[in-house]
C-alpha positions as CSV (number, residue, x, y, z in Angstrom):
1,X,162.0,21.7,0.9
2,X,159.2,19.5,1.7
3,X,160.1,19.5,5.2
4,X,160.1,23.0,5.4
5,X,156.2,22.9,3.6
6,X,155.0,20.6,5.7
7,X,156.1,22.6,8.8
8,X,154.5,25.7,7.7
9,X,151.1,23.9,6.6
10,X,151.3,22.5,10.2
11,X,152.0,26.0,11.7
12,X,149.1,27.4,9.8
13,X,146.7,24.7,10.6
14,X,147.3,25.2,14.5
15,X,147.3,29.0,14.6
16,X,143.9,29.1,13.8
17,X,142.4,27.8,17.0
18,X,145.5,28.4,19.3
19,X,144.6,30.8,21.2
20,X,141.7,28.3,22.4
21,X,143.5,25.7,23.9
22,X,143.4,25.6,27.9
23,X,146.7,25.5,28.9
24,X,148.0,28.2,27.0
25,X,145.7,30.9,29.2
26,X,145.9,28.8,32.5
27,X,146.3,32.0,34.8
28,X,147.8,29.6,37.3
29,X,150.8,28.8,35.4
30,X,150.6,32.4,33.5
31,X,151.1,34.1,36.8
32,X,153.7,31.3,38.1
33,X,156.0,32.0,34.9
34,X,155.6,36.1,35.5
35,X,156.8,35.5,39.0
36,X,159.7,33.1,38.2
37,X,160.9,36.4,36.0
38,X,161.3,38.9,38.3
39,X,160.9,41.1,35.4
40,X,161.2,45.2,36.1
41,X,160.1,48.1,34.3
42,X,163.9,48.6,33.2
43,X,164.0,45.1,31.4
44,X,164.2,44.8,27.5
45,X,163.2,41.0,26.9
46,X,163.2,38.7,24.0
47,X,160.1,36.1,24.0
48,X,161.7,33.1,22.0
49,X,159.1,31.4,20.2
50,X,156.2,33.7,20.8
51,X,153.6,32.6,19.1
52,X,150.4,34.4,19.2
53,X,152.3,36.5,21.9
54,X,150.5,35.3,24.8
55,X,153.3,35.4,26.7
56,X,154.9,38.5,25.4
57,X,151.1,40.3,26.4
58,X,151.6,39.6,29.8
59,X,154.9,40.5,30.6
60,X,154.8,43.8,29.0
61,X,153.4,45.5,31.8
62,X,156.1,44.4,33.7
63,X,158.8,45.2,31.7
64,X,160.2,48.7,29.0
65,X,160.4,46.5,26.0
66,X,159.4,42.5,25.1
67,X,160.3,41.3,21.3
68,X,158.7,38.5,20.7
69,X,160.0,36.2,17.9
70,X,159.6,33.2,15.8
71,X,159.7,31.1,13.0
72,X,155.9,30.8,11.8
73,X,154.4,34.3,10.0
74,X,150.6,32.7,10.5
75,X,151.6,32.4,14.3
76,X,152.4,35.7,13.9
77,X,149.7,37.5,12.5
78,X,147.4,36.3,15.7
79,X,149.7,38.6,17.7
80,X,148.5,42.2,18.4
81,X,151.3,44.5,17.2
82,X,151.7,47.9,19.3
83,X,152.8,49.3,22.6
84,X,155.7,48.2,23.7
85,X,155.6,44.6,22.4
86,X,157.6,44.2,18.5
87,X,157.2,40.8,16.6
88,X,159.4,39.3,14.4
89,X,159.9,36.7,12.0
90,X,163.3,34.4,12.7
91,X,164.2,31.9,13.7
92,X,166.4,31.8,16.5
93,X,169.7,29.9,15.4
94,X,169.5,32.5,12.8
95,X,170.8,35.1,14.4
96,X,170.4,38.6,14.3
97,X,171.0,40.3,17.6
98,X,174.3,40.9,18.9
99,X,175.3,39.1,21.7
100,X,174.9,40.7,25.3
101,X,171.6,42.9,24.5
102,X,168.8,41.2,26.6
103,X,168.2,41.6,30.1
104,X,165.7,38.2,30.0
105,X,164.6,35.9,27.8
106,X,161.8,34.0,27.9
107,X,160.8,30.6,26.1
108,X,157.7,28.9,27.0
109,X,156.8,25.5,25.3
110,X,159.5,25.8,22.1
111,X,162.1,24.1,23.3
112,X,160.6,20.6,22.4
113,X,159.9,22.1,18.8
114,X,163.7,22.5,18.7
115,X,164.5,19.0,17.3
116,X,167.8,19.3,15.9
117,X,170.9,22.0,17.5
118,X,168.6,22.2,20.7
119,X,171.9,22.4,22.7
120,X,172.9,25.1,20.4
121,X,170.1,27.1,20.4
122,X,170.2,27.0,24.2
123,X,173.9,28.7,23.7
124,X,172.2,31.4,22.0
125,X,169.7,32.4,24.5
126,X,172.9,32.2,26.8
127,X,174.7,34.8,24.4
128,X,172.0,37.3,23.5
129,X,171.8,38.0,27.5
130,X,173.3,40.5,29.3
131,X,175.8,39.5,32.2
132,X,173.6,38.7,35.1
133,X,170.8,38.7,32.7
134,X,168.4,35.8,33.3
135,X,166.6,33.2,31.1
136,X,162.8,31.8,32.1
137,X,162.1,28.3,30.4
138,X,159.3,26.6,30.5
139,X,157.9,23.0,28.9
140,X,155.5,20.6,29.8
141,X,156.8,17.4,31.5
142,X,155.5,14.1,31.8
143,X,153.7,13.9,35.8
144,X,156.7,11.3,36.5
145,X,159.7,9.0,34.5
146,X,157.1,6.0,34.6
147,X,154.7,7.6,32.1
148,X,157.4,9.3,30.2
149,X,157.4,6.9,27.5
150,X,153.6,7.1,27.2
151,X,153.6,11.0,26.9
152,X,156.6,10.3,23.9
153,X,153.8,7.7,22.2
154,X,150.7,10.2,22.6
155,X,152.6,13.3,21.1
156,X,153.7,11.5,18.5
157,X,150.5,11.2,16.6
158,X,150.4,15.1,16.9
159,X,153.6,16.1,16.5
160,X,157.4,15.7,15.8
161,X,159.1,16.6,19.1
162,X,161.1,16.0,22.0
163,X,160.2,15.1,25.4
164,X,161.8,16.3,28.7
165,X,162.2,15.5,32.1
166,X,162.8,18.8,34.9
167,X,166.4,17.4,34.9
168,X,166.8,17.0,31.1
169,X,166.1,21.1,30.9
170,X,168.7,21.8,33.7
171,X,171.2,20.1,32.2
172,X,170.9,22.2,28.6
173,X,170.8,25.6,30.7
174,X,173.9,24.5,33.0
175,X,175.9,23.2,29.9
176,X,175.2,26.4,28.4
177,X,176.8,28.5,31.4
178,X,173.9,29.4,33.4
179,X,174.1,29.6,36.9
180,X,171.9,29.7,39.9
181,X,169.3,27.1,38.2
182,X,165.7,27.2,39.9
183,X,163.3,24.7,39.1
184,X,159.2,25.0,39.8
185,X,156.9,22.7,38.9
186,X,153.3,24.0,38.2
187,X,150.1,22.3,38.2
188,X,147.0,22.8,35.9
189,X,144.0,20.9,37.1
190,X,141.5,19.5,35.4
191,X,141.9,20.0,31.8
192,X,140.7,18.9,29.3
193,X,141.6,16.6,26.4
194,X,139.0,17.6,24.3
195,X,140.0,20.8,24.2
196,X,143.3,20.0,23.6
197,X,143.1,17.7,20.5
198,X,140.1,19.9,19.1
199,X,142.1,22.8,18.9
200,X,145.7,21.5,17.9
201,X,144.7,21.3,13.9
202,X,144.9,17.5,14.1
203,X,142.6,15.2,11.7
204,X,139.4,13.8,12.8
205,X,141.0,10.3,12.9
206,X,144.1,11.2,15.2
207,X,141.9,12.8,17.5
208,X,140.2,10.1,18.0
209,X,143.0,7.9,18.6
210,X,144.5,10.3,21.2
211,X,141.7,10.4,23.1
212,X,141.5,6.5,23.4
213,X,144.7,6.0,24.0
214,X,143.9,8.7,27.4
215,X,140.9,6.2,28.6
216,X,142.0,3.1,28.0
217,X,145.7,4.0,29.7
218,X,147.0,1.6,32.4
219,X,145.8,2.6,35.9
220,X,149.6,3.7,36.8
221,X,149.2,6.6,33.6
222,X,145.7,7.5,35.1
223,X,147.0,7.6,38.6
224,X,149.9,9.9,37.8
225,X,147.6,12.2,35.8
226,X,144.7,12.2,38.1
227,X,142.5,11.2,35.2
228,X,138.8,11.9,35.7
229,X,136.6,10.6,32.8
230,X,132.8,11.7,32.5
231,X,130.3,11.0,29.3
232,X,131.6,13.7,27.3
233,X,135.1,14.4,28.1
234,X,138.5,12.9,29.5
235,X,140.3,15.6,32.3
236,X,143.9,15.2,33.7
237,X,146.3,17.4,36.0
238,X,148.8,18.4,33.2
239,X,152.6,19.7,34.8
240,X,155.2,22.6,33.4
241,X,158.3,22.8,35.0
242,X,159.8,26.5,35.2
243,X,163.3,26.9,35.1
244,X,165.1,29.9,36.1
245,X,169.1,30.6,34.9
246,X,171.1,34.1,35.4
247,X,174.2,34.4,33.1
């Protein structure tokens, strides 16, 4: 139970300033991940782990229906409810759809929230499709294996996760029956850690600490990242790999 308390009170703390953070309104990668889609005005498509929708928003031009779901109500109640776009609150090994209704599903940046039945949940998204249906994931990946265990270090102070290589994601979406696996890695210059750690709901102290553990890196971790640091901030070229899968 306090698990479960503690992941809401961290849900609620980060919804607040979400929508703030850089990378989640990157056009760059925003317009990469609509493209990977292919999404048509016929589609009906299931947005796992929505959050504030972002995602859901822009696709739902593109498509005749986008439900967006997940676990957190404060998440949630950033979303703007109407149109075509329907939120709900579920989690997804929970299921409530029956199997074969979705002509795409989406996940951006929730798998790694997925700590335990990751596989599973992958079988899911694999089941809820339609035959031929097709499934866009997308997470943020470590610039190459040398850093890896660096970007597993710096999350940990801000969160309980996992962290994925391009080839760790292919290999959930193949062992879950998808075919026809694309892969596109997408680059997002120059961002900034301040804004990262600022709006993420983390303490004072941990911020702090993040942010030192950035500038004081080894030159291979601020060669990989491109790190640039001025008076006032610390910027790096942060990486999302985009993987594509048809049932």
């Amino acid at each position: 139970m306090k698990k479960l308390s503690n992941k809401k009170h961290f849900w609620k703390k980060r919804s607040v300033k979400y929508d703030n953070l850089q990378w989640v309104n990157k056009q760059n990668y925003i317009n990469a991940f609509i493209k990977a889609g292919e999404f048509k005005k016929s589609d009906i498509v299931l947005d796992v782990g929505t959050g504030t929708g972002v995602i859901a928003h822009a696709i739902s031009s593109h498509v005749k229906e986008v439900i967006g779901l997940d676990i957190s109500q404060d998440m949630l109640e950033h979303s703007n409810w109407h149109d075509n776009k329907y939120f709900i609150r579920r989690d997804l090994l929970n299921p409530i759809f029956k199997e074969e209704v979705f002509d795409k599903l989406t996940a951006r940046m929730v798998f790694h929230h997925i700590l335990k039945d990751t596989q599973k949940a992958m079988n899911e998204c694999y089941r809820l499709l339609k035959k031929k249906g097709k499934m866009v994931l997308s997470e943020g990946v470590p610039p190459s294996i040398d850093v890896k265990e660096d970007y597993a270090k710096i999350f940990k102070l801000k969160e309980e996760r996992l962290t994925f290589m391009p080839q760790d994601l292919h290999k959930l979406m193949k062992k879950a029956g998808f075919k026809n696996i694309k892969t596109e890695i997408v680059l997002m210059k120059h961002m900034s850690i301040n804004n990262w750690i600022e709006n993420s709901g983390l303490p004072e102290n941990t911020q702090k600490t993040i942010y030192r553990m950035h500038i004081e890196a080894g030159d291979y971790f601020k060669r990989a990242y491109n790190m640039k640091v001025t008076d006032e901030d610390c910027y790096i070229d942060m990486q999302s790999a985009i993987l594509v899968g048809t049932k």
